[in-house]
DRENDO-1510 file (C-alpha; in Angstrom, 1 decimal, always signed):
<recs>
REC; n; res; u; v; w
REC; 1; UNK; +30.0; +6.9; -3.7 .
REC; 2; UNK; +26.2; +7.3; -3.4 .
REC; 3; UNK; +23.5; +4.2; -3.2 .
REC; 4; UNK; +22.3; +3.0; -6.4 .
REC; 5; UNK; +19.2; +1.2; -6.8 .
REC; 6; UNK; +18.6; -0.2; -10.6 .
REC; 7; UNK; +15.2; -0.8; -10.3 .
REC; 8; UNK; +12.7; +1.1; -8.0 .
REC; 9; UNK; +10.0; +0.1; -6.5 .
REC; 10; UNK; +10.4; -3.4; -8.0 .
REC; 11; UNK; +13.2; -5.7; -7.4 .
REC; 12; UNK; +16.1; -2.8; -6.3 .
REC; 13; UNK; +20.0; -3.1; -6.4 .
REC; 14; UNK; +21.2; -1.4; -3.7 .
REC; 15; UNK; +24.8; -0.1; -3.6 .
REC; 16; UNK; +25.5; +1.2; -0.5 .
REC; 17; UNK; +28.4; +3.6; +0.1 .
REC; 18; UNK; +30.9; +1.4; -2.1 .
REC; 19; UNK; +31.1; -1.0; +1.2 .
REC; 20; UNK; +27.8; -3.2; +1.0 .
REC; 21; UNK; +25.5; -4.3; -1.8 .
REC; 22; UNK; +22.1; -5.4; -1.2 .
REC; 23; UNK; +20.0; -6.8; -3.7 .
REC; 24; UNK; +16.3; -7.4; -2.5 .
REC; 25; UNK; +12.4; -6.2; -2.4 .
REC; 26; UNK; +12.6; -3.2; -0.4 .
REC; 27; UNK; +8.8; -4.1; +1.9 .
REC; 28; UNK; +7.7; -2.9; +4.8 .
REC; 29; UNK; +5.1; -3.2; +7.3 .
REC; 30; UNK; +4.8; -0.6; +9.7 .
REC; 31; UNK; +3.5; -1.5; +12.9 .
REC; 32; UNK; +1.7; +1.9; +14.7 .
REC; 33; UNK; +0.5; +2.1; +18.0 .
REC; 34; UNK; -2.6; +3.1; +19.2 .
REC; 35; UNK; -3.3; +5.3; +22.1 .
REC; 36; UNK; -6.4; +4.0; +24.4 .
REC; 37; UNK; -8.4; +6.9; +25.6 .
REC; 38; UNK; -10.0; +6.8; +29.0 .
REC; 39; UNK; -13.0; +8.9; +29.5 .
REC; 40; UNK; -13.1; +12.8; +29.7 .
REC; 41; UNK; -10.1; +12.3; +27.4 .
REC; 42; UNK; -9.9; +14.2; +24.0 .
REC; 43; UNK; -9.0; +11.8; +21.0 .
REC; 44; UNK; -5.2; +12.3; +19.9 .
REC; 45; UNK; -6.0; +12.4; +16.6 .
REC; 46; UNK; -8.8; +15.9; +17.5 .
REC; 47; UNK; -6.6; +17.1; +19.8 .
REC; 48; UNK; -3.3; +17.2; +17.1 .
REC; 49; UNK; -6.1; +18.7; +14.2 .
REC; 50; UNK; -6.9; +21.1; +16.8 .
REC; 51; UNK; -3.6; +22.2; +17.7 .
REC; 52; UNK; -2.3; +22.2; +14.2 .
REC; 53; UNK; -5.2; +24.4; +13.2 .
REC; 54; UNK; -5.5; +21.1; +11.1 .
REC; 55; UNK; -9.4; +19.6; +10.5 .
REC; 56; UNK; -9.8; +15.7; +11.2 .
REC; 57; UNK; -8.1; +13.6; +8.5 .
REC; 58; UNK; -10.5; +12.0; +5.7 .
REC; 59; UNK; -10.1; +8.4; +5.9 .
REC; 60; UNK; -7.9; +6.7; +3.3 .
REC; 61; UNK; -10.0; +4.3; +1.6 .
REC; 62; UNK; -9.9; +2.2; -2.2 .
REC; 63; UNK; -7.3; +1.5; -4.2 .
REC; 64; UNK; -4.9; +4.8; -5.0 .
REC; 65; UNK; -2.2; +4.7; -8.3 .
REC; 66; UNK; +0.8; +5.3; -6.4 .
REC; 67; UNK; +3.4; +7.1; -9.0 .
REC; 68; UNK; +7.1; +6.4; -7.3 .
REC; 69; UNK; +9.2; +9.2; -9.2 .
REC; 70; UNK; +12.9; +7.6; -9.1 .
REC; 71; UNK; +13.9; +10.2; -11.3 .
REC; 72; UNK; +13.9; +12.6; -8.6 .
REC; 73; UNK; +15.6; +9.9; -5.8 .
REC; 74; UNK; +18.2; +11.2; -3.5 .
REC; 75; UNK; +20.8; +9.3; -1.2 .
REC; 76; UNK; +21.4; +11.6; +1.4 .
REC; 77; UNK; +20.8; +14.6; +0.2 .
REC; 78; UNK; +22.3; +14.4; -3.3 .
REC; 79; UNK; +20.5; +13.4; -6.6 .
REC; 80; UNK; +20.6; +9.7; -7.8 .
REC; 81; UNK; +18.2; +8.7; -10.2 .
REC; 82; UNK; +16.6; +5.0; -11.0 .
REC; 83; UNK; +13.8; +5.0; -13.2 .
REC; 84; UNK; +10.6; +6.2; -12.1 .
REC; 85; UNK; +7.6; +3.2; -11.5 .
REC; 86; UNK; +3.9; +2.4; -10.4 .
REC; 87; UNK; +2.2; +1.0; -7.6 .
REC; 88; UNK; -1.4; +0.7; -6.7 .
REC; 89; UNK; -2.6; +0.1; -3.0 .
REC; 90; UNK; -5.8; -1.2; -1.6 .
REC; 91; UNK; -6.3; +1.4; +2.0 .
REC; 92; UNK; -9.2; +0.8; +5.2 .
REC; 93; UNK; -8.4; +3.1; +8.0 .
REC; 94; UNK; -9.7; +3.2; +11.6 .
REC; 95; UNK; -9.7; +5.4; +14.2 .
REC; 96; UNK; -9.6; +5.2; +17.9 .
REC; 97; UNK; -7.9; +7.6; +19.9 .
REC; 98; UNK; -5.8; +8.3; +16.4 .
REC; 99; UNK; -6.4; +7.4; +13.1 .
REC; 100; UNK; -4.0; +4.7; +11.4 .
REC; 101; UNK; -4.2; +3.7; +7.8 .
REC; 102; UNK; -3.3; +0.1; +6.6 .
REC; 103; UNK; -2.4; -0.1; +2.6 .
REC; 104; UNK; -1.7; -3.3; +1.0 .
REC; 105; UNK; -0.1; -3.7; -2.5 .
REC; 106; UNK; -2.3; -4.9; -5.4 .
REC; 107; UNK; -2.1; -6.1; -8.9 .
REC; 108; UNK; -2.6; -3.6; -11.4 .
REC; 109; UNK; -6.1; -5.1; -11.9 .
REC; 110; UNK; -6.7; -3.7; -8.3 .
REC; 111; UNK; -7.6; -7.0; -6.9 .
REC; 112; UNK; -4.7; -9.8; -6.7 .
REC; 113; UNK; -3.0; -8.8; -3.3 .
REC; 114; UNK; +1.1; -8.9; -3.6 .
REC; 115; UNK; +2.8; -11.0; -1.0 .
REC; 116; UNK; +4.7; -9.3; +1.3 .
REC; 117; UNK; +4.2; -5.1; +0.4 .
REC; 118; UNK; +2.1; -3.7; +2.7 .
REC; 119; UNK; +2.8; -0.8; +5.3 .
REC; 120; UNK; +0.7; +1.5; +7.8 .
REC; 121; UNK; +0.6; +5.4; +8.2 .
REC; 122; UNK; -0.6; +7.3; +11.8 .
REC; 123; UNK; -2.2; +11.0; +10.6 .
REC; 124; UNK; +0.0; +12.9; +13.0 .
REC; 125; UNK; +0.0; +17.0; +13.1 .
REC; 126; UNK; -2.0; +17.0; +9.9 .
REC; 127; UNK; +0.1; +14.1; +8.0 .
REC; 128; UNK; -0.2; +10.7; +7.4 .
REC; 129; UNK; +3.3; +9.3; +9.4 .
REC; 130; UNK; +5.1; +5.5; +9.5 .
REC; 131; UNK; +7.4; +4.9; +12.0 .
REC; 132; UNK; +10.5; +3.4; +10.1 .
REC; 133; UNK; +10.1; +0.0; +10.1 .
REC; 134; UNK; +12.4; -3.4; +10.4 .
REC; 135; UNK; +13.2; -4.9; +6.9 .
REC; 136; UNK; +16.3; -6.9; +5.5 .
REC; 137; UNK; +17.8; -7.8; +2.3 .
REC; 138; UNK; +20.6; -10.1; +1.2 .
REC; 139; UNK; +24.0; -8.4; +0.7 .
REC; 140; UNK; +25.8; -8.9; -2.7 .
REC; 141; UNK; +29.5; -9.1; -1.7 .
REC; 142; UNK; +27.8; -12.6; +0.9 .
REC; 143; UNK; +24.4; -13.1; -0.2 .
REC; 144; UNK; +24.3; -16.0; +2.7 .
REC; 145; UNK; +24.0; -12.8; +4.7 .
REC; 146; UNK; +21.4; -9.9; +5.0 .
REC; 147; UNK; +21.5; -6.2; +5.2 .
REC; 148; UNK; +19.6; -4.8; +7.9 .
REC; 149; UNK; +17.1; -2.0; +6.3 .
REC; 150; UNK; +14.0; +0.3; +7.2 .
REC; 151; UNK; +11.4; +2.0; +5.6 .
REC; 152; UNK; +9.7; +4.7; +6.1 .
REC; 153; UNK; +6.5; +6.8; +4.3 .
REC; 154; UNK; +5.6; +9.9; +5.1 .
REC; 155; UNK; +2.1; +11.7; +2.9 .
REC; 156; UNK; +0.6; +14.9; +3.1 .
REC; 157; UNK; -3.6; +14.5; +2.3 .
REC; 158; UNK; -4.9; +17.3; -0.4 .
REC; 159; UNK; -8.4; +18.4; -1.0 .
REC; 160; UNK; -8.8; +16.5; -4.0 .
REC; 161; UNK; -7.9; +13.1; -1.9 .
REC; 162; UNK; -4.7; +12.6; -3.4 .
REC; 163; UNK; -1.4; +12.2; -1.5 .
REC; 164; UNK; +2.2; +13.4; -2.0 .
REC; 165; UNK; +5.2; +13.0; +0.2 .
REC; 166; UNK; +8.1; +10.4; +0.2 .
REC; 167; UNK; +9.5; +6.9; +0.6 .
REC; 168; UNK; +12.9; +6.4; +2.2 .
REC; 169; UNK; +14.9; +3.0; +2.6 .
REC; 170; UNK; +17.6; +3.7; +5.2 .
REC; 171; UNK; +20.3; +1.0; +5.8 .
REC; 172; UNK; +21.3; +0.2; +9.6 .
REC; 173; UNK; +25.3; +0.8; +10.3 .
REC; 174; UNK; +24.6; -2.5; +12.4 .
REC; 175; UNK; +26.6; -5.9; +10.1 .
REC; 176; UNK; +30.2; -7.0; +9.9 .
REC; 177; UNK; +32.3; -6.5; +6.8 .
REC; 178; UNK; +31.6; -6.5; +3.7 .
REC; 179; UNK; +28.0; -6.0; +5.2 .
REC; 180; UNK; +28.4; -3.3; +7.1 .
REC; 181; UNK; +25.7; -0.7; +7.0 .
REC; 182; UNK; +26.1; +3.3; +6.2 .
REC; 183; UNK; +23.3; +4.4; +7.8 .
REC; 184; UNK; +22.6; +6.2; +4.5 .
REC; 185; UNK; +19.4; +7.1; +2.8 .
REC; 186; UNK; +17.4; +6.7; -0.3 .
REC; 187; UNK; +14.8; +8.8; -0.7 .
REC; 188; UNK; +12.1; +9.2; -3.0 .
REC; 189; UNK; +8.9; +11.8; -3.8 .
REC; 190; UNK; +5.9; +9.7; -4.4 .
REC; 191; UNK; +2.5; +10.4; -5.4 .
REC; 192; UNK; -0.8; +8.9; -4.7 .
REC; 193; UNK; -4.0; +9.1; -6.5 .
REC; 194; UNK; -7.4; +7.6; -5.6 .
REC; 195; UNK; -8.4; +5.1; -8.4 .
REC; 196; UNK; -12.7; +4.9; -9.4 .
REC; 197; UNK; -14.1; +2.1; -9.0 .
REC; 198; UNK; -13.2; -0.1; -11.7 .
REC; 199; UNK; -9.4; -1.4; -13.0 .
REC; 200; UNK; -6.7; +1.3; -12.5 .
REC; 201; UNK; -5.0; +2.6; -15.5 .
REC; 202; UNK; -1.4; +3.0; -16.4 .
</recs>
C-alpha cells in the first residue's frame, strides 16, 4: 500500500505503508552550510559554475507563486495523486564562498509571514539544493507520539527566473510500532514563478 496524503501542501494525511499514519504540516527548515574561503581560494559557488560549464546563479529574490502539482505525486516511484495546491514564498539570498537561498512562506497577499514554513536551498552544480531536513508529525494509530519525517527541495533556475524541480517528504524507518517508519517517499514536481511587485494572483 502506497502513502496517501489528502491534502497537499496544506494540512496532509499521511498513510505510510499500511503500518503508520501521520497526520501533520509537512515544514521544513533546511539548515546549509557555508564554506569560508581563505584567500587565493576560488569561491565554491564559481568554481562548481565553472566546472559544470554552468554561469553563476541569479539570486533568488521577491515573492515567487509556488504551483505544488499533487496530481502528479509519487510514493516511491509509483503514481499517487492528492490534489494539486499553491504556495507563495518571500526569497533574499547571499553569497559567500556559495550562494544559499532562504524562502519563507507568505499569505497570498504576499506579506503576512506563515508560522513555521520556511526552508533554505545551496545552488550546487548549477541547482538550487536542500539538504533533507529534520521534521516530525504526530502518528494516527498514537497521536501522543510523533513520526519522524524530512524534507527535501530540489529546483532547477530557467532563463525567465522561474523554477521547476520537486518536494519530497521522506519518513525515517526510526519509531516503535504502530509508529514505525518505511523509509518511503512522497514526491512531488513543483513549480515556481516570480510574482511583480504587487499582490500575487491565484
Amino acid at each position: 500500500m502506497v502513502s496517501t496524503v489528502a491534502r497537499y501542501p496544506a494540512v496532509t494525511t499521511v498513510t505510510w505503508s499500511g503500518r503508520a499514519r501521520v497526520l501533520g504540516t509537512a515544514a521544513a527548515l533546511v539548515v546549509a552550510g557555508c564554506v569560508v574561503s581563505s584567500d587565493g581560494d576560488v569561491p565554491l559557488a564559481a568554481a562548481e559554475s565553472a566546472a559544470s560549464g554552468q554561469p553563476p546563479p541569479a539570486r533568488l529574490s521577491g515573492v515567487y507563486r509556488a504551483a505544488v502539482f499533487g496530481s502528479r505525486g509519487t510514493f516511491d516511484g509509483e503514481p499517487y495523486t492528492s490534489q494539486d495546491a499553491v504556495r507563495w514564498y518571500s526569497f533574499g539570498t547571499s553569497c559567500s564562498a556559495t550562494c544559499t537561498a532562504h524562502a519563507i512562506e507568505v499569505d497570498e497577499d504576499g506579506r503576512a509571514l506563515v508560522p513555521g514554513r520556511a526552508f533554505d536551498v545551496a545552488f550546487q552544480r548549477g541547482r538550487w539544493i536542500g539538504a533533507p531536513a529534520a521534521d516530525a508529525a504526530p502518528c494516527l494509530a498514537d497521536p501522543t507520539r510523533d513520526v519522524a519525517l524530512s524534507v527535501e527541495w530540489r529546483l532547477d533556475p530557467h532563463p525567465d527566473g522561474s523554477l521547476t524541480g520537486t518536494r519530497t517528504v521522506t519518513e525515517s524507518t526510526s519509531g516503535t510500532p504502530p509508529c514505525v517508519g518505511s523509509g518511503g517517499g512522497y514526491e512531488v514536481p513543483v513549480t515556481l514563478t516570480p510574482v511583480p511587485a504587487g499582490p500575487p494572483q491565484s
